[in-house]
C-alpha positions as CSV (number, residue, x, y, z in Angstrom):
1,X,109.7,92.5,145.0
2,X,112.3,93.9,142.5
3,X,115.9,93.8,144.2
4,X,117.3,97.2,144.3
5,X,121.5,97.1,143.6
6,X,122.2,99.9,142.6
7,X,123.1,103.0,144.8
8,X,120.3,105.4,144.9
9,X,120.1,108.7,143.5
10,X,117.2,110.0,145.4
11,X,117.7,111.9,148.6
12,X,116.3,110.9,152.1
13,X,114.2,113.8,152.3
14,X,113.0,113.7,148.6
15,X,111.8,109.7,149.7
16,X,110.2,110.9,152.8
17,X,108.2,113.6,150.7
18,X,107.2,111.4,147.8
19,X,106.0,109.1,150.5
20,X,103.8,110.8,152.0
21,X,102.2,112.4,148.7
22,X,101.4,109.0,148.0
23,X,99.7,108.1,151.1
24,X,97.5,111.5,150.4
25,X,96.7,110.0,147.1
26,X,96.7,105.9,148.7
27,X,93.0,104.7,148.1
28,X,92.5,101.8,150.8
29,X,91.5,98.7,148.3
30,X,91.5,94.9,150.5
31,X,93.4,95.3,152.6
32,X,96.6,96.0,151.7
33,X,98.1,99.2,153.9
34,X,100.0,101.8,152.1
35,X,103.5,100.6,153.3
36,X,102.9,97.2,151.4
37,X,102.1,99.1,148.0
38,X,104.3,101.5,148.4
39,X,107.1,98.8,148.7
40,X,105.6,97.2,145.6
41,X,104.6,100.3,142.9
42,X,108.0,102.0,144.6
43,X,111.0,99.8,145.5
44,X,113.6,102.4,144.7
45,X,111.9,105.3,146.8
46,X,111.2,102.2,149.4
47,X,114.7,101.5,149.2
48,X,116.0,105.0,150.1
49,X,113.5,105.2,153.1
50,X,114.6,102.1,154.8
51,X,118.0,103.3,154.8
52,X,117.4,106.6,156.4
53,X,115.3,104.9,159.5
């Protein structure tokens, strides 16, 4: 996973919505859940969301 040290542009509500368009989109493939790719493809957006929790 790619460290993220850099203070984050993207709002908590912007996160929470680009989250949950990419679960609509999330195609199950193994299984890996959505949370685990998202943390992967997304570590920024990730990031911002674990903050705001």
């Amino acid at each position: 996973m790619k460290r993220v040290s850099e203070k984050s542009k993207i709002s908590p509500q912007e996160a929470e919505i680009h989250y949950q368009s990419s679960k609509e989109n999330y195609n199950i493939e193994g299984a890996e859940s959505h949370l685990a790719y998202y943390r992967e493809k997304y570590p920024l957006y990730y990031a911002q969301l674990l903050q705001n929790v």
